[in-house]
N, C-alpha and C positions, 0 to 999 in steps of 0.2 A: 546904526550901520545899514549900509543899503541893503536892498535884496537882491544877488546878482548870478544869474542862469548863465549856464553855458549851453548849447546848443549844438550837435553835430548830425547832417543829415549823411544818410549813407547807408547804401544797399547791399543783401549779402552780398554780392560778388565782388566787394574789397575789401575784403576777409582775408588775405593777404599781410594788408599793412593795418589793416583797424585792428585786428588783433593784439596791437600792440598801440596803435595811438587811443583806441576809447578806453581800457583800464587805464593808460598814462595820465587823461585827461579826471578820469573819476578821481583816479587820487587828489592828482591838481586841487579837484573842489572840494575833496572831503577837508585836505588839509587847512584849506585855503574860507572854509565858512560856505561855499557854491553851490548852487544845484545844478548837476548835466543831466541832460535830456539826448537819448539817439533815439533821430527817428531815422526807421530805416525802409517806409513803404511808401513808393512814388505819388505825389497829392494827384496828379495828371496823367492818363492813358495816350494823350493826344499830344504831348509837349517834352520837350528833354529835360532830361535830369535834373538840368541846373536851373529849370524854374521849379522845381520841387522843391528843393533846397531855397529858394527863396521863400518859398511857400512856408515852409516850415518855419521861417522868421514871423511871418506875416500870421501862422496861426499861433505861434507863441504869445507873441506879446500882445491877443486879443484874450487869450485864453490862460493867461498865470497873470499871477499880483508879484510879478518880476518889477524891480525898478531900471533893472539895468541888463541889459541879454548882450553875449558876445557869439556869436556865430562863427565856428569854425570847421575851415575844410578836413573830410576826413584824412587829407595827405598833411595836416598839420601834426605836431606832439608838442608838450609843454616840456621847455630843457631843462627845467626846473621849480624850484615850488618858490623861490621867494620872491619872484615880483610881483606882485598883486594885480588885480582889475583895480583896485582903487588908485595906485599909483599909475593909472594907465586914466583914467578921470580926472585928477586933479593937474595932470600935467597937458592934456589935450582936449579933453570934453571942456572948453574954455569958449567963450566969446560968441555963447549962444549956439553953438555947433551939440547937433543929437544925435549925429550918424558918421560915428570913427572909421575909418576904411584903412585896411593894409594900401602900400602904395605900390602901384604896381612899376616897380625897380627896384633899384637898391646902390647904396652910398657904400659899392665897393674898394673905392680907394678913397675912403675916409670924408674927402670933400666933396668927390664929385658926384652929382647923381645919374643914376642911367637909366634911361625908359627901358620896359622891358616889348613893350611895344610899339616899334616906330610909328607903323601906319597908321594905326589908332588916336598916337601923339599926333602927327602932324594931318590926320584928316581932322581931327577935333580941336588943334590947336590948342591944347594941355600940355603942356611938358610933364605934369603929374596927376598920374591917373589912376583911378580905386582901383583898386583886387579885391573880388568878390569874395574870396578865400577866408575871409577875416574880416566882418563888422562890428564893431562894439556900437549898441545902441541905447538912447534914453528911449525909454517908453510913454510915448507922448504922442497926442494926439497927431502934431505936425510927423511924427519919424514914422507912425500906421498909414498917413495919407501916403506917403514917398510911399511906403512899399505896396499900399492898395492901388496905387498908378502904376508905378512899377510890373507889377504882375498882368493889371488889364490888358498893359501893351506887349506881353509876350504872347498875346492872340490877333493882334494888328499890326505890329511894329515890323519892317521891312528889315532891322535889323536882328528881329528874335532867333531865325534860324541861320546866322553868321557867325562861324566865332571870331570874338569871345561872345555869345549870346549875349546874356545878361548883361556884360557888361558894356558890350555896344549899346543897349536898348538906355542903361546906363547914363553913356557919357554923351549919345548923340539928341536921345530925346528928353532924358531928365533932370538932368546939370544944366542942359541951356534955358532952364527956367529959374529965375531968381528965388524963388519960394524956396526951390530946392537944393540950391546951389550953395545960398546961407547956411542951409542946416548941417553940410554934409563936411566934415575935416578928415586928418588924416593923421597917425601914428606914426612915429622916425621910426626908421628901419632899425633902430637897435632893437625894438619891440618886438615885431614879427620880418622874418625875411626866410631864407634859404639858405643862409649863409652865416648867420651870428646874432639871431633872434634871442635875445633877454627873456623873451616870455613865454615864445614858442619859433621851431621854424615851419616852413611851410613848401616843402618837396615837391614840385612843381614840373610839369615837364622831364618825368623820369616814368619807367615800366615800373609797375607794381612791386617786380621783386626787389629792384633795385631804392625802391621809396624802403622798405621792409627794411632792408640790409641797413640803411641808414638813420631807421626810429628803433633799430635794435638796441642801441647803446645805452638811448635815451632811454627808453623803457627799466631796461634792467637795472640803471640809477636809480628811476623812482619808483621803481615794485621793488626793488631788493629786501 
């Protein structure tokens, strides 16, 4: 059986709604065979948040004997305990791909899909494009280089301080290299979304209270 970490970066002040997605998520792994990790103190004085949170990818899988890390955002909760990380591997960690990404839309009327970001879509010419929210990764030498590039250029990259930071830095400078672009797949929205995520959703674009109001339910499924 692999060895597979889950990962949430996140600072007291979303304390709010972590209150309710990190015990969600501990269950998640206790049930589930997992180990979760919250880190919750910024790697960077000089840099925003959301290269912390990459950072914390980047020191993880330098620093555990993880086979397999899933990175998720603190505005995530797991809706339940039976879909597995494995069934999330054997159906998309497929065809040489080491770096699973939520996709940033979602397949709300069943077939059709919807960027959630136009101008990202048609400045980069992707119609589907990663959400940083949600990585499932192999720990491999090729997925450590992605994210040791990844991170150099959130101190040079023109797009580091644009949102969506990261994920600009992302799709504009690290997807248009074939090295990288190979490794990196993507999970159908039945798995993670906003909307009707199988494994977790991910509350996106709401106030604090209103994310809370919304991982209440879920919470109180899987603590009861």
């Amino acid at each position: 059986m692999s060895k597979i970490d889950i990962i949430m970066f996140a600072t007291p002040n979303l304390h709010t709604y972590t209150q309710y997605a990190i015990p969600a998520w501990e269950k998640y792994c206790a049930v589930n065979g997992y180990n979760f990790t919250h880190y919750s103190k910024p790697f960077y004085e000089d840099l925003h948040l959301v290269w912390s949170k990459i950072c914390s990818v980047r020191e993880h899988l330098y620093n555990t004997n993880c086979e397999y890390l899933l990175m998720v955002d603190a505005d995530t909760i797991p809706t339940g305990i039976d879909v597995k990380i494995e069934q999330v591997l054997q159906e998309f960690m497929v065809n040489d791909k080491q770096v699973l990404f939520q996709k940033d839309g979602s397949n709300r009327l069943k077939y059709l899909y919807f960027t959630h970001n136009f101008k990202l879509t048609f400045g980069s010419k992707r119609w589907v494009l990663p959400n940083a929210g949600f990585i499932l990764i192999k720990n491999s030498k090729q997925s450590k280089a992605l994210f040791d590039e990844w991170l150099a250029r959130a101190k040079t990259s023109k797009y580091a301080n644009i949102t969506p930071r990261n994920q600009n830095v992302l799709v504009y400078e690290m997807l248009n290299q074939a090295k990288y672009d190979k490794l990196v797949g993507y999970v159908e929205t039945w798995v993670v979304n906003k909307f009707k995520g199988k494994l977790c959703q991910h509350f996106s674009s709401k106030t604090p209270e209103q994310i809370a109001e919304v991982m209440l339910p879920f919470y109180k499924k899987l603590l009861a």
